[in-house]
Every structure is written in structure tokens, then in C-alpha cells.
N, C-alpha and C positions, 0 to 999 in steps of 0.2 A: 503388832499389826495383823499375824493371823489370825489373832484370835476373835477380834469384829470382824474382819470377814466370813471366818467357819460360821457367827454363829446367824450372819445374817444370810447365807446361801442356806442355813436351816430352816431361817423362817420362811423365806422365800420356795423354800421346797415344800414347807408344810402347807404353806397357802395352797400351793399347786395340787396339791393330792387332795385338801378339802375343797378346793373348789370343781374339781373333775366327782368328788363324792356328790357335791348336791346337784352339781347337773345330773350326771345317773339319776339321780333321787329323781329331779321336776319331768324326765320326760316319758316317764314310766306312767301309761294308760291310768286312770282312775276304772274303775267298777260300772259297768253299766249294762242297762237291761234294754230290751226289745221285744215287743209283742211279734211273735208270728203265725199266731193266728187267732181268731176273736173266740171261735167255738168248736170246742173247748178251749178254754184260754189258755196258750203255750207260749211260754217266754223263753228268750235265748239272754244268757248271760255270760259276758266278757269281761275279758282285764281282772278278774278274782284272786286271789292266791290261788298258788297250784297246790291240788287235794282238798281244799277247803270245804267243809261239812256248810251249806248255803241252808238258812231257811227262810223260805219265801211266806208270804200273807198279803193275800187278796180279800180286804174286807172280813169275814170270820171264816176263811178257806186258807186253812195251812197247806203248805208242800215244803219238801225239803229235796236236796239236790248236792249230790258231789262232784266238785270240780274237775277237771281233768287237769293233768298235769299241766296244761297250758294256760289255766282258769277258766276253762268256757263248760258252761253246759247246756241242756236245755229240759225244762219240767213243763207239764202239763198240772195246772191247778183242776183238781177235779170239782167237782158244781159251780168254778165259775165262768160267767163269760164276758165279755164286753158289754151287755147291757147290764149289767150288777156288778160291777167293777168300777172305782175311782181314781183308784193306784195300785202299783204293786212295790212292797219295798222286799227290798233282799240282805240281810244278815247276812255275814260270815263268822266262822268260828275265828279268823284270824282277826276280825276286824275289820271286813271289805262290809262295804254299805253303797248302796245301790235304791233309786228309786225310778219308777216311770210314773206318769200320772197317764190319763185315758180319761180324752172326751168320750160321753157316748154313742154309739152307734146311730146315725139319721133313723134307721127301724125303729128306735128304741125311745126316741124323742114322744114326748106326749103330745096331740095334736090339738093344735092351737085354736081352740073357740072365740069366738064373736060375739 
């Protein structure tokens, strides 16, 4: 008689520690970028691993960026800006992926003939 019970208060604990694993897992930020500022184009990046070597591309404009222990960082793409710019996607060494896309700037719109 103890013996179905030991081994069902097992499974029953094993459920309880995998399901406490995947919640941890779901509520853990994804990767994500932010422009804050159009020119020169400087993005802020959160939620990364922490330390993780980030490489950004803006169109044929590489940067790269190291995370801070908390994953955030922030890089300056050098020659781009929000009128030449579509998206920005962000690599990580560990695996974080990251994109933003960008409308263009109202300046930067070509103006509309008749």
C-alpha cells in the first residue's frame, strides 16, 4: 500500500518542479530593440543575455555591442540614419535575436507630384 503512494507523491512532486521550471522559462522578457535617436542612429537593447557579444546591421552598416550584465546596452550605428534605414536586426552570441523595423522619417518622404 506504500508503495503506490511513494511513487505517486513522486510524480506529483515532479510535475510541481516542472511546472514552476516552465513558468520561470514563459515570463522571462524576450530581446528587444528601440531607437533613440534618428541621427546618428542609436539603439537601446534589452532583455539580451547577460555579457553577450550583440551584432547589430542596419542595411550594409555593421556595429557590435556588449551586453551588460543585465543584457541592456546601447550602440551608435555609424553612417546610419533613419532616412536610410528599414530595420535593425540584432544577433547575439548566445542566441538573443532582436529586430525593430522604421518608417521613414516625414523629412525624408519624397514629395508627392501631380
Amino acid at each position: 500500500m506504500r508503495g503506490p503512494l511513494l511513487i505517486a507523491a513522486g510524480v506529483a512532486a515532479t510535475a510541481l518542479i516542472l511546472g514552476f521550471t516552465a513558468f520561470s522559462r514563459s515570463t522571462h522578457s524576450k530581446p528587444s530593440l528601440r531607437i533613440t535617436r534618428a541621427t546618428p542612429l542609436t539603439v537601446q537593447g534589452r532583455h539580451f543575455q547577460g555579457s553577450e557579444l550583440v551584432r547589430l546591421t542596419s542595411g550594409s552598416r555593421p556595429a557590435r555591442a556588449n551586453a551588460s550584465g543585465n543584457g541592456f546596452f546601447v550602440v551608435t550605428i555609424p553612417g546610419a540614419d533613419r532616412c536610410n534605414t528599414t530595420r535593425v536586426v540584432a544577433r547575439g552570441t548566445a542566441g538573443s535575436y532582436a529586430v525593430v523595423k522604421l518608417l521613414p522619417a516625414p523629412m525624408s518622404l519624397p514629395t508627392r507630384s501631380r
